[in-house]
N, C-alpha and C positions, 0 to 999 in steps of 0.2 A: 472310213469304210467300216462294216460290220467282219468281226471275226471270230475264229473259238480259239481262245488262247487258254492253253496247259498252264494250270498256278498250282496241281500238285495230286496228288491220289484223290481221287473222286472230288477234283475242284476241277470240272470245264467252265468256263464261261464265252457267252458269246459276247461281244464288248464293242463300243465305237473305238476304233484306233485312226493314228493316221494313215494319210495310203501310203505307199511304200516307199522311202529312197530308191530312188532310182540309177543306180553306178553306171560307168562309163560302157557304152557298148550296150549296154541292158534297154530293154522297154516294157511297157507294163501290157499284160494279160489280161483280160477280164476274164473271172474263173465262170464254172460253169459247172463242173460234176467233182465232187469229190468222195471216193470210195472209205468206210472205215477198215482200217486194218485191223488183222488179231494183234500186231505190233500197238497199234495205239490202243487198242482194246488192254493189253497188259500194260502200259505206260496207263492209264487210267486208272487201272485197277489197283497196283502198285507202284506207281511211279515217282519221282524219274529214274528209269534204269537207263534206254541210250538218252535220254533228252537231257543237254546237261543242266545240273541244277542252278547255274550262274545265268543261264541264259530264260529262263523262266520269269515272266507269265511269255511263254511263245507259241507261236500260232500252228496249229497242226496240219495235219493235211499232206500224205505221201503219193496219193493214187489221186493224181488231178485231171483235169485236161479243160483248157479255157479258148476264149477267141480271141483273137487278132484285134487291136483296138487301133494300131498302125502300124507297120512292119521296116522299120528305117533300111531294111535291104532293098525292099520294093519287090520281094517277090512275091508276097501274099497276099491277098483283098484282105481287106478290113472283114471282120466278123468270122473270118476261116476259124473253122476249130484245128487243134492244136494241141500236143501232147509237149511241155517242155520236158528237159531234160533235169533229173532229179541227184544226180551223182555229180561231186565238184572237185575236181583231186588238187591235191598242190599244185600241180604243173610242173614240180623240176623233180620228182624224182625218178625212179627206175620204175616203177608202175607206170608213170604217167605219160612217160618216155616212150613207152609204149601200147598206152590210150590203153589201161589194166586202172583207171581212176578209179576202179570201185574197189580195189583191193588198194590203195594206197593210204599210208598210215593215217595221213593227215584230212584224206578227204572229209564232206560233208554230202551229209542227205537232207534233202530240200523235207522239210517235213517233222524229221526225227532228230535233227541235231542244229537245224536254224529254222525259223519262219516257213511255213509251207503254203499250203496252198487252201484253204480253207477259209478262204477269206473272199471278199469280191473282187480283187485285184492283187495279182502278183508282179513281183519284176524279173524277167524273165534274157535269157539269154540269146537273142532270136538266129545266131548261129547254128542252135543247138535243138532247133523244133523239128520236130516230125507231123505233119500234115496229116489231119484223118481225112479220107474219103468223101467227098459230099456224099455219099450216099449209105454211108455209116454214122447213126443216130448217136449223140453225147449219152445216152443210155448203154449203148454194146462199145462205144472207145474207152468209157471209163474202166474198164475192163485191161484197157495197154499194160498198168502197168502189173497186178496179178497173172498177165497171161505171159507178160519178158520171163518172170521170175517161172513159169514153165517152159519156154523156148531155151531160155539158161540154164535148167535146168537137164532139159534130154539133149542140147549138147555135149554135156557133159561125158552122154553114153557113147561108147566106140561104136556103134554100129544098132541101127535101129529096125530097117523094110526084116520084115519076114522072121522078127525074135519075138520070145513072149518077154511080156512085161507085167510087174505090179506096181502097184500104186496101196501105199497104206497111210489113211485117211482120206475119205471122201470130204472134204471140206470143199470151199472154193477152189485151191490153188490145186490140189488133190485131182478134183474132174476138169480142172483147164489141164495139166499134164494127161492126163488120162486121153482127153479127147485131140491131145494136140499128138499125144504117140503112136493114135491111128492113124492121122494125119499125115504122120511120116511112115506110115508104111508096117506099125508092128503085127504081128499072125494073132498075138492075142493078148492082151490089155485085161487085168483083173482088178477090180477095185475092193481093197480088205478095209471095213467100215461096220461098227459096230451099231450106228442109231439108223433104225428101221427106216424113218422118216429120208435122211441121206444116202439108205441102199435103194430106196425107192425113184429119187431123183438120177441115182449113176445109173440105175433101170431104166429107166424111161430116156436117158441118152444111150442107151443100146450096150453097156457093163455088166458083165458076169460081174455078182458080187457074192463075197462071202466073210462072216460076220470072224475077226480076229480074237477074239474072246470066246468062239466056240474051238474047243482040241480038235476037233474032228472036222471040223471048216478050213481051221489054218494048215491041219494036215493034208489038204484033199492035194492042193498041188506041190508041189518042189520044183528044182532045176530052174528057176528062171532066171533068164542070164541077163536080167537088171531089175531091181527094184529100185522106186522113188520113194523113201519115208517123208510123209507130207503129215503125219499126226504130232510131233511133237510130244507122245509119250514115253515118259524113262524108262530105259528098260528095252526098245527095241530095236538098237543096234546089233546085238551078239542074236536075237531073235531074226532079226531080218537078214545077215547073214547068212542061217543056214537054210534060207530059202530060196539062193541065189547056187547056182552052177559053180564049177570049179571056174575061176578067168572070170566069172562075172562081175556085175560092178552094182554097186548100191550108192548112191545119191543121197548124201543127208539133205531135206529141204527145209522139215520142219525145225523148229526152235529150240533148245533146250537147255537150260543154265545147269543141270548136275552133270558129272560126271559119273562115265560106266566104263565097263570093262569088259571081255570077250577076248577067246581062246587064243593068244597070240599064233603059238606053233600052227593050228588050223590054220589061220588065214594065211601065214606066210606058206606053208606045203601048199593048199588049194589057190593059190596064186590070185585071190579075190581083190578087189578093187575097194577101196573108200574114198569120196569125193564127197566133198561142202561145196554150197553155191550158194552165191548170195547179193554178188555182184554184176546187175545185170545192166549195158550199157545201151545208151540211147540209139546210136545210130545202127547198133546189130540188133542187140536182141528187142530193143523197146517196137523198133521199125520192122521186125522180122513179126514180132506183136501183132502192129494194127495191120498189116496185110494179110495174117491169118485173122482176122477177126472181121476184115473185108470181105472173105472169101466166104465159101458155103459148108465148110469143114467143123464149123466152133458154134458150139449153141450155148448160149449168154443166157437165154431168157430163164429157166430153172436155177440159175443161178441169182442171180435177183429179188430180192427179197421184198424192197423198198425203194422208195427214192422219197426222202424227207425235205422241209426247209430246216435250212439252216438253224432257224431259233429249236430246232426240237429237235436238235443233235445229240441233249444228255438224253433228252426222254423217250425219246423213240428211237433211238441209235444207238447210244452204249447200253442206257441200262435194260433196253431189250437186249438187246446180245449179250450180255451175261445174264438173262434169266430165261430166253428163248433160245435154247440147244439144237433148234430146227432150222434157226436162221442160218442163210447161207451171207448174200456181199449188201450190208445196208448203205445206201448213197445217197449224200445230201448235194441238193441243188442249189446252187451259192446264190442265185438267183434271186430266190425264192424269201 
């Protein structure tokens, strides 16, 4: 089978390998969509950071979803699309114990730390499938797994109908929260995004936006009793705090390998909240995913940038996304 295997910072190749072993219990997928992450976007660029180095050249691919080629349960027709389950925890210990696999020491992610999904065939768990909809297209499910990591994310928050919210960075995963906190009921959803081209798109999905880099933009509101940092820029933890209410709570989503620092005594007197998320699981949040992305609540399409073949994954997939800053979620069609 064809695939793109990671050999190291700006060495993707797409390559004939074999198809996959097959383990006990497991059956093989035929893929079908697979989204680029900023994670692989930064394992490209500098890598390997999570992908380990002993296990390289390996196949990438975290945001999958393929069809059914036989289902040895017998509950699905052959060809069904299908979002597998991407998180594998040890099994024995106190995370797992109580199905927390994404937070356990030992886990792996199908993608970023073993073989993923970028390939024409994977082997797959069929225990652990979530069904998309026949009537939701492998263009808006490939989307399941950036939209968990927003479901997982505004769980996070105590209380959503009727609170304002922000969101800082309009990226992909930025306007899936944004549009997924209307969803659930917030009074008002702000999305703080500096590139014109991305206020323009959170506009046209119906977001007040206002640019984070102007003083007098980031000053216009305060009190909100949740932010979602979805940018991944240093620096705006102690910033994002003080735009949050006393008892509010802030959500780190995006990425960030430096450390920062901010007011201890503040936060602990204003009684504020700090929450990481990053583990999000197949049968809640992945499946809580493609039923909003069923429904009429979530628009994919500005989100979407491309859908490429496979062979043209360096050239129209990574090294467009790091030289086009307007790109939102580029997807290759394993197909193809």
């Amino acid at each position: 089978m064809r695939a793109a295997r990671f050999h190291g910072a700006k060495d993707l190749r797409i390559e004939d390998v074999p198809d996959p072993s097959v383990p006990n219990g497991h059956t093989l997928v035929r893929m079908e969509r697979v989204g680029i992450c900023g994670t692989d976007l930064e394992e490209y660029l500098i890598g390997p950071v999570i992908i380990p180095k002993h296990r390289t050249p390996m196949i990438i691919g975290h945001e999958y979803l393929g069809r059914v080629i036989e289902d040895p349960l017998g509950k699905l027709k052959p060809g069904t699309l299908v979002v597998p389950d991407g998180i594998v925890g040890c099994g024995n210990c106190y995370h797992c114990d109580r199905h927390e696999e994404g937070i356990c020491k030992s886990y792996e992610c199908i993608g970023l730390t073993c073989d993923g999904g970028m390939a024409e065939l994977m082997a797959t768990d069929p225990t652990r499938w979530i069904e998309v909809p026949s009537h939701v297209s492998a263009d808006v499910a490939v989307f399941a797994e950036p939209m968990s990591v927003a479901v997982r994310a505004l769980n996070k928050v105590p209380f959503i109908p009727g609170t304002k919210i922000a969101v800082t960075g309009g990226g992909t995963v930025g306007l899936l929260i944004a549009q997924v906190a209307r969803s659930f009921g917030a009074a008002q959803v702000v999305v703080y995004e500096p590139n014109p081209v991305r206020q323009a798109v959170a506009q046209s999905l119906g977001f007040e936006t206002l640019n984070p880099l102007n003083e007098k933009e980031w000053a216009h509101y305060d009190e909100f009793d949740s932010l979602l940092e979805c940018s991944g820029v240093k620096g705006t933890t102690a910033k994002s705090l003080d735009k949050i209410r006393n008892a509010g709570t802030l959500v780190l989503v995006g990425f960030r390998p430096e450390e920062e620092s901010f007011h201890l005594l503040n936060f602990v007197l204003s009684e504020k909240r700090i929450l990481g998320t990053a583990a999000h699981m197949w049968d809640v949040d992945v499946a809580a995913a493609i039923a909003l992305l069923a429904g009429n609540s979530i628009d994919t399409k500005p989100l979407l940038t491309d859908v490429i073949a496979l062979d043209e994954v360096v050239s129209k997939g990574f090294d467009r996304l790091l030289n086009d800053k307007n790109a939102f979620k580029i997807v290759v069609d394993t197909t193809r």
